[in-house]
C-alpha positions in Angstrom: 0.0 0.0 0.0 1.2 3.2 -1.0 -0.2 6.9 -0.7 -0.3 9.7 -3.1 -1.2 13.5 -2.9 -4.9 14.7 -4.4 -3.0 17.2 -6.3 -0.8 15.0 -8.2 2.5 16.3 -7.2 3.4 13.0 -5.1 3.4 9.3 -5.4 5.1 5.7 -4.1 5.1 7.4 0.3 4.4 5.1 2.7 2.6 4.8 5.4 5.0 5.7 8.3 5.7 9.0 6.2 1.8 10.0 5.5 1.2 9.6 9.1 3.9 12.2 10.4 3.4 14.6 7.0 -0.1 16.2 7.3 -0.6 17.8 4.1 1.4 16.7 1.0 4.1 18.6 0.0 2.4 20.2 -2.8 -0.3 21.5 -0.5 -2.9 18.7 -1.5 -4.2 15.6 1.1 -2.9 12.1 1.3 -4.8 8.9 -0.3 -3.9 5.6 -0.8 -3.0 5.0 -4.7 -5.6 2.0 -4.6 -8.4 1.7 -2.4 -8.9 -1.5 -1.6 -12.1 -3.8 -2.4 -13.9 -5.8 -0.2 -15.8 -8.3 -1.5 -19.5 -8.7 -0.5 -18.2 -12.4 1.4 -15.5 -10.5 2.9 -18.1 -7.8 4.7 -20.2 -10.7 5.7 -17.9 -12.6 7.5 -16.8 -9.6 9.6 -19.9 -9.6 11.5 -20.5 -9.7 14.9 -16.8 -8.7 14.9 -16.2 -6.2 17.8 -15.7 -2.4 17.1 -11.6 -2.6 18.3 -11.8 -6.1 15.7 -13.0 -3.9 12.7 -10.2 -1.2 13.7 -7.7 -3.9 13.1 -9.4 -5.1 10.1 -9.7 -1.6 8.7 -6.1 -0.7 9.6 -4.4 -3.9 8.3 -5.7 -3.0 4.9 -3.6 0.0 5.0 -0.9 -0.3 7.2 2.0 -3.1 5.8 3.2 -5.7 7.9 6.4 -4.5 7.6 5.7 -1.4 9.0 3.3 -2.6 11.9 3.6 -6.1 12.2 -0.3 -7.5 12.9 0.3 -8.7 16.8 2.1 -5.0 17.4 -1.0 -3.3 15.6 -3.8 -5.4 17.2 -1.8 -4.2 21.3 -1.9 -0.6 19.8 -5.3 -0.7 19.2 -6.7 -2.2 22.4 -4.8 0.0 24.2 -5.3 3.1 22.3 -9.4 2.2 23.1 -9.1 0.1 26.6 -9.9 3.9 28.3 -13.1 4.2 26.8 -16.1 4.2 29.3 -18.1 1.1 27.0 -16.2 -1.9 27.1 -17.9 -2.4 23.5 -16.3 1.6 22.8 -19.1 2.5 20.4 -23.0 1.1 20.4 -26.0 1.7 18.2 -28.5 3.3 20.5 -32.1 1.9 18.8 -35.0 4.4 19.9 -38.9 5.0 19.2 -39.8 4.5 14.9 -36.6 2.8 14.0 -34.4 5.9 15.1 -31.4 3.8 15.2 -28.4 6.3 16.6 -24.8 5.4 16.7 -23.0 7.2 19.8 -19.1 7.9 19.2 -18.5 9.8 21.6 -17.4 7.6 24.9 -13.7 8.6 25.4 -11.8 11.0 27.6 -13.3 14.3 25.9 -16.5 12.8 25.1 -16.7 13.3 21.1 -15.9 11.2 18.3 -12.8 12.3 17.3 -11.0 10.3 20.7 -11.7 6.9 18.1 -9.4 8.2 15.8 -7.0 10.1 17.8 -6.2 7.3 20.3 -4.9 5.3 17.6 -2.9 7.9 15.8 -1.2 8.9 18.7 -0.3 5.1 19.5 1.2 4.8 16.2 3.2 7.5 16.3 4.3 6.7 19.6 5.1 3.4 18.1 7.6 4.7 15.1 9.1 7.3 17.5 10.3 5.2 19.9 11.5 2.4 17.3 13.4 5.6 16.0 14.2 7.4 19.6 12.7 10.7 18.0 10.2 13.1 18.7 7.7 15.4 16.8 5.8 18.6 17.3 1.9 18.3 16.5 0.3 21.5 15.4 -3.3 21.7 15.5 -6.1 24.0 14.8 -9.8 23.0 16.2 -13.0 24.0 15.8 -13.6 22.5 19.4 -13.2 19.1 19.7 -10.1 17.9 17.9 -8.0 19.6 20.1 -8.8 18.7 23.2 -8.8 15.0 21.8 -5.1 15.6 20.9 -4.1 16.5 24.5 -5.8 14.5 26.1 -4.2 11.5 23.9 -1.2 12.7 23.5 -0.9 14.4 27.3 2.7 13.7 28.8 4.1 11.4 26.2 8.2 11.3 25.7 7.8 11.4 22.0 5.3 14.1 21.5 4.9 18.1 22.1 0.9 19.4 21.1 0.4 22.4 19.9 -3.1 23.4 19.8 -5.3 26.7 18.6 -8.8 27.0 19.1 -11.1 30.1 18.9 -11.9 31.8 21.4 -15.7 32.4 22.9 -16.8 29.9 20.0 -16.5 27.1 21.5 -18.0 25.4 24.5 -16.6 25.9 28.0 -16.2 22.2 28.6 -14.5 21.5 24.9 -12.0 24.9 26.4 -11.5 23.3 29.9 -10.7 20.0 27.6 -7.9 22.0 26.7 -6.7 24.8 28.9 -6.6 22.4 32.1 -3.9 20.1 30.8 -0.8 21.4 32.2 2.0 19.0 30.9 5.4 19.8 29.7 4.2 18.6 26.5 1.4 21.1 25.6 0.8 24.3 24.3 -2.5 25.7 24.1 -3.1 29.2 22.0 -6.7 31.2 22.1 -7.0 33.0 18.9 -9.3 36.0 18.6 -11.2 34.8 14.8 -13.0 31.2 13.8 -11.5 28.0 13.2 -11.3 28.7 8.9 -9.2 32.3 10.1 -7.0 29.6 12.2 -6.4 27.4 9.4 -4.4 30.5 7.2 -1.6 30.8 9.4 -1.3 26.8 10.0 -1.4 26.0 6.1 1.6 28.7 5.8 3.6 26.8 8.9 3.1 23.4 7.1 3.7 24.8 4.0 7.4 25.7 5.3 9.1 22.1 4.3 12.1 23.4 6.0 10.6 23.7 9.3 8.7 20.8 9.2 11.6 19.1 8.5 14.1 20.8 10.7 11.7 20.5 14.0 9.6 18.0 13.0 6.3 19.4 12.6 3.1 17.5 11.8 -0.5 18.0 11.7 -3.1 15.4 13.8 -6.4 17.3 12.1 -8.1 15.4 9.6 -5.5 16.2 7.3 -3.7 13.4 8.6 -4.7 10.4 6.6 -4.9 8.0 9.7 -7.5 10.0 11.2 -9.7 9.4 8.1 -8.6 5.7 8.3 -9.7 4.9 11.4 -13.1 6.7 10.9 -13.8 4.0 8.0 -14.2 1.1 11.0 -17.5 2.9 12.3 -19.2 2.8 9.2 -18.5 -0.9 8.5 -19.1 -1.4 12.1 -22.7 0.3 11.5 -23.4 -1.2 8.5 -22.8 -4.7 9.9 -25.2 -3.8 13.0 -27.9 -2.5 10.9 -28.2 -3.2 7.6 -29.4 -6.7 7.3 -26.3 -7.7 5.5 -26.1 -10.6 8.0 -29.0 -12.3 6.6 -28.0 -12.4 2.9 -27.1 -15.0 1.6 -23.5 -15.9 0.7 -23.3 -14.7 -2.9 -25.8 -12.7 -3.1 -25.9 -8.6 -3.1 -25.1 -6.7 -0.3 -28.4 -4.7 1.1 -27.7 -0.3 1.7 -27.2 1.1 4.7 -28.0 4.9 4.6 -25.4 7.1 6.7 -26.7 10.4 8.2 -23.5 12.6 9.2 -23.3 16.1 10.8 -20.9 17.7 8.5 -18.3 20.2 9.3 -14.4 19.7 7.4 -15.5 16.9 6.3 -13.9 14.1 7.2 -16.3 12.0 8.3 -18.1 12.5 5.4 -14.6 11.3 3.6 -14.4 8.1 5.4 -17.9 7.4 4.1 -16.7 7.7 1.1 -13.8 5.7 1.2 -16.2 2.8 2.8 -18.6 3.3 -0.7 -15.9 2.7 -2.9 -14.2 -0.6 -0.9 -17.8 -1.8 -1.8 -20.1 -1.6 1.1 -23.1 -0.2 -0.7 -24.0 2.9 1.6 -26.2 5.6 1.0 -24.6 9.0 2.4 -26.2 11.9 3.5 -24.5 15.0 4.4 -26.2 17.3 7.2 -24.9 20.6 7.8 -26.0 23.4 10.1 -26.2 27.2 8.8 -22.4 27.0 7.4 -24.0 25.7 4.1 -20.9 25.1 2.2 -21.2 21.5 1.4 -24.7 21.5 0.7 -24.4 24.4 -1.8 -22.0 22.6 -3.5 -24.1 19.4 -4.2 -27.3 20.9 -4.5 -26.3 24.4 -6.9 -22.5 23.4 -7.8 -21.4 26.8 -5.3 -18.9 25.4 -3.4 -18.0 29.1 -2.2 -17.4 30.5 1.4 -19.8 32.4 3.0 -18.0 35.9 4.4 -18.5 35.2 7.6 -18.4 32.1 9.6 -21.8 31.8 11.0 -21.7 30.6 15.1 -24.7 28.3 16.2 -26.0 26.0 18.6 -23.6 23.0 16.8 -19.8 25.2 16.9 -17.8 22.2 16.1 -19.0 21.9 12.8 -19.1 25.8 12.3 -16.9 25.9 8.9 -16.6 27.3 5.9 -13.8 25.8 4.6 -14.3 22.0 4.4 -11.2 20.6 3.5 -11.6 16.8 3.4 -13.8 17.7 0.4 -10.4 17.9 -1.4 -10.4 14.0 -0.7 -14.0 13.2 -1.9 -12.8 15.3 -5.2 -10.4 13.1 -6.3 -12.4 10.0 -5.7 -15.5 11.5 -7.6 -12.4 12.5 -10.1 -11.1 8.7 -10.1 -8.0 10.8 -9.1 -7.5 13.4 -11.7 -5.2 15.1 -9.6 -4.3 17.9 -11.8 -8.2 18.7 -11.8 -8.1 19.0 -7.8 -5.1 21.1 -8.0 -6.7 23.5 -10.4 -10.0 23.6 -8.0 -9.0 23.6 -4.8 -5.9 26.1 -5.5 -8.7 28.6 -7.2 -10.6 27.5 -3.5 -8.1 28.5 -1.3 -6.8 31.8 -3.5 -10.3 33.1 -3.9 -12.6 31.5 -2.0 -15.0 30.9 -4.4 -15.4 27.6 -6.5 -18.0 26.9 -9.0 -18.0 23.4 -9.6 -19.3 22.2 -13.2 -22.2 20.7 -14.1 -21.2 17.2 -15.1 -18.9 17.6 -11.8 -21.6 18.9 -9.4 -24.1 15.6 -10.7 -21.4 13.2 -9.7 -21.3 14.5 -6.8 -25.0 14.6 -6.2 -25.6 10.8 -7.3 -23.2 9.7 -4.4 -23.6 12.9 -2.1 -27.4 13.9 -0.9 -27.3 17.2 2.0 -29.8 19.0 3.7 -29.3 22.5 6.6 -30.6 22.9 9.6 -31.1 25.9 11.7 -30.6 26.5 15.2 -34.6 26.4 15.6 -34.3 22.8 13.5 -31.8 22.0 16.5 -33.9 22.8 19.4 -36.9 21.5 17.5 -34.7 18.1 17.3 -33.9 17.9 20.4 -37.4 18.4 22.1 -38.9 16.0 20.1 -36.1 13.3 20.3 -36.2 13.8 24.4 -40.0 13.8 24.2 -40.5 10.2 22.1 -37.7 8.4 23.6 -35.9 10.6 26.9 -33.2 10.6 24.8 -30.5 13.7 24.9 -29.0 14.5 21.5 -26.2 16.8 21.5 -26.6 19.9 18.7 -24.7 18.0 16.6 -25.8 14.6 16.5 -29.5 16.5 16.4 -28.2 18.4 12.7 -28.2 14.6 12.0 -31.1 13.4 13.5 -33.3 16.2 12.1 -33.3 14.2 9.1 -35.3 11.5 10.7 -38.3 13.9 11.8 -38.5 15.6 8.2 -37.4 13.2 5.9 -38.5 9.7 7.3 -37.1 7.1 5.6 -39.4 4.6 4.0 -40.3 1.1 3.6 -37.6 -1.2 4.1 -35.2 1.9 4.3 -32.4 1.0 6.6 -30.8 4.5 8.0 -28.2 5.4 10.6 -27.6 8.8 12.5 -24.1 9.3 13.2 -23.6 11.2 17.2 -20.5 12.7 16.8 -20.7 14.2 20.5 -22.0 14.1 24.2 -24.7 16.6 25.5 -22.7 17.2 28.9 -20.0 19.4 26.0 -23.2 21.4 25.0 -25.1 22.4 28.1 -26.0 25.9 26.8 -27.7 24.2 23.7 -29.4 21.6 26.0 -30.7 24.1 28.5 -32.2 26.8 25.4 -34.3 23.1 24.3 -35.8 23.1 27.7 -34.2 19.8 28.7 -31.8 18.5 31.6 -28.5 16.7 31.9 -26.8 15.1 34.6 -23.6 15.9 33.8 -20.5 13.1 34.2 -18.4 13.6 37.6 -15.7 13.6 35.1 -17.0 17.0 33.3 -17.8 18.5 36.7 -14.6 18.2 38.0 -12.9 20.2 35.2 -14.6 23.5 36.6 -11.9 23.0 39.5 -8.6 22.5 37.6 -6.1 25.9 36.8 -5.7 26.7 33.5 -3.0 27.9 31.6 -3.2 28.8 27.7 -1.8 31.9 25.4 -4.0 34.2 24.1 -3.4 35.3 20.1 -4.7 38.6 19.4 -6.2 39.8 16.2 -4.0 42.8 14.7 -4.3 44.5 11.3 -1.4 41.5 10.0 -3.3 39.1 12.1 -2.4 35.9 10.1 1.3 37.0 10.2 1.2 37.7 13.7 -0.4 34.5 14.5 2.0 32.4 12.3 5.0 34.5 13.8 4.2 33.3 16.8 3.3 29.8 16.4 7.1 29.5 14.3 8.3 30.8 17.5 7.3 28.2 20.0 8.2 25.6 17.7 11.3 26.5 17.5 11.5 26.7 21.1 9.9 23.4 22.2 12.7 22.4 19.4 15.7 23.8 21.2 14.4 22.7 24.6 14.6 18.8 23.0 18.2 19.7 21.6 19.2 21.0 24.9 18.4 18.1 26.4 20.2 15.5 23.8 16.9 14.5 22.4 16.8 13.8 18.2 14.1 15.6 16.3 
């Protein structure tokens, strides 16, 4: 297995180098050359597999022997999930009218990103200390990837974390996820803008080969091709509990299984994708709250920012700029990656994008969307807690709004993907009326000291920003030198 860049301008990496890169060199995102195909026997006989099972599965597709042998991959992975608070780590909850929801979000920060996270950090861990080196993660958040990054990555010999998340627009416990981790090995940064205004000055830093490559710098946002990987296993895992594929016979055609995601950057969305073409027939569906972006682009062809990033009830998926669209490009594109270059370079220049017709219906014929307001939210999560005493969090409800305007029909099987916990969104859960009791866990962070560095917003913001995020690289850099550790 070997990876190549969407934009054309890398092949033949593997996947030790993918996994500490980020972003390709030539600015585009890292895919396999091949994605694999499973066959319809294959998917069959992994059920009743166990979610950490599928993990392996998933991973050992990807991942050569030679680089992680299978017994060393199937440790990392049961450790890298053993601290979840479900033995079972994820479960489909099944609720009033065939409302069949599948909760991710039972690790340490209580979203969905901990599934993916946990790993990656365990296999870099892995090649670090094979290598005695260490790296410097840089990451931008729009609320929960950050806080899943320190918490996996918290005190580790091989890793320093560098995180920026915007201020007042995210949650206080997604902040406190953050700001109360006070190991040598983190470095949190509040930035006065949105998540998109936080991505400028990172793509500049990883842009930089020379300081990636002097101090070791690497991305852990869903840029980072392992996160995407991991995030396949949930969809075979919910397509295995819930499509009926069980009951087929050997032979015969697989059934569909549709997927309902809350859609921010993407990369959930992605992973869906990626799960379509290794041949599990799912049906995706792409729900986005008042940050249109994706569903302008499937339903008009305007896959343009907005000129303002609008703040709502569901902040983690508050984005403009959806980047692990650049992945589900080049698959629609059968990896034409000069074509992405030429898009997603006009993207990122001007911020506008109109995709072309024969372009925009590919897109729609494996793609469907649908927006939902703050009042859709609330509305969501009244009804949901009112039918089944069941709490969504805003997110999971963008998903799960679907289900109360579009039902599906006869002999429809559906899934609605909750990316978070309520106890991360009380604001949102009190404005719908309802209660919470919130995890000691969650209440406990209101005690703990903080410590972060604010970044303020200048007229040269982005330089500013940048300036100083260069800067504390290089130190963390010089502090390892100074103590005799290789970068």
């Amino acid at each position: 297995m070997q990876y190549c860049s969407t934009r054309g301008g890398v092949h033949g990496w593997d996947f030790r180098d993918v996994l500490f890169s980020g972003f390709a060199p030539d600015g585009g995102m890292f895919m396999p050359e091949k994605v694999p195909v499973l066959s319809p026997d294959t998917v069959r006989g992994w059920g009743g597999r166990s979610y950490p099972e599928l993990v392996v599965e998933v991973a050992s597709l990807f991942i050569p022997k030679q680089l992680i042998p299978r017994p060393d991959l199937e440790v990392l992975v049961t450790e890298a999930l053993s601290g979840f608070s479900l033995p079972e780590v994820v479960r489909v909850a099944r609720l009033k009218d065939g409302l069949c929801v599948l909760e991710l979000f039972h690790g340490e920060t209580l979203a969905f990103k901990d599934l993916a996270m946990t790993c990656t950090v365990r296999f870099l861990e892995y090649f670090l200390q094979k290598e005695n080196r260490r790296a410097t993660v840089v990451v931008g958040t729009s609320g929960d990837t950050g806080g899943s990054a320190i918490q996996s990555a918290k005190g580790l010999s091989g890793l320093d974390v560098l995180v920026v998340f915007p201020q007042g627009r995210i949650t206080p416990v997604q902040e406190k996820h953050m700001t109360t981790c006070l190991e040598d090995n983190v470095h949190v940064f509040a930035a006065d803008g949105s998540s998109d205004d936080i991505d400028q000055p990172l793509r500049r830093l990883f842009a930089d080969q020379e300081l990636v490559t002097t101090h070791g710098v690497m991305s852990l946002n869903s840029v980072n091709w392992s996160r995407v990987m991991i995030q396949l296993a949930h969809f075979i895992y919910a397509y295995l509990e819930l499509s009926g594929a069980g009951r087929s016979q050997a032979g015969a055609a697989l059934p569909e299984l549709e997927v309902v995601v809350p859609t921010g950057g993407a990369g959930n969305i992605a992973a869906g994708f990626i799960v379509k073409r290794m041949g599990v027939p799912l049906k995706l569906v792409a729900m986005v709250n008042s940050n249109d972006v994706v569903h302008r682009a499937v339903t008009t062809g305007d896959f343009s920012m907005a000129a303002n990033v609008t703040q709502t009830l569901a902040p983690a998926i508050d984005i403009q700029d959806p980047y692990n669209m650049e992945r589900v490009f080049w698959l629609l594109l059968d990896g034409d990656g000069a074509s992405v270059k030429n898009m997603m370079e006009e993207f990122q220049n001007s911020h506008k994008y109109s995709l072309p017709e024969n372009h925009r219906k590919l897109l729609s014929q494996v793609l469907s969307t649908g927006t939902v307001t703050d009042d859709g939210i609330l509305e969501t999560m009244r009804r949901c807690w009112d039918e089944n005493q069941y709490v969504l969090c805003p997110h999971s409800a963008v998903a799960v709004w679907q289900h109360y305007h579009c039902p599906p029909g006869p002999g429809v099987n559906r899934c609605y993907i909750a990316t978070a916990s309520p106890a991360k969104f009380q604001a949102a859960v009190q404005r719908a009326g309802l209660t919470f009791d919130l995890p000691e866990a969650v209440q406990a962070l209101d005690k703990l000291p903080t410590r972060y560095q604010i970044l303020e917003r200048g007229p040269d913001w982005c330089r500013d920003w940048e300036q100083i995020l260069r800067e504390k690289i290089q130190a963390v850099s010089d502090s390892r030198k100074n103590r005799g550790i290789q970068l």
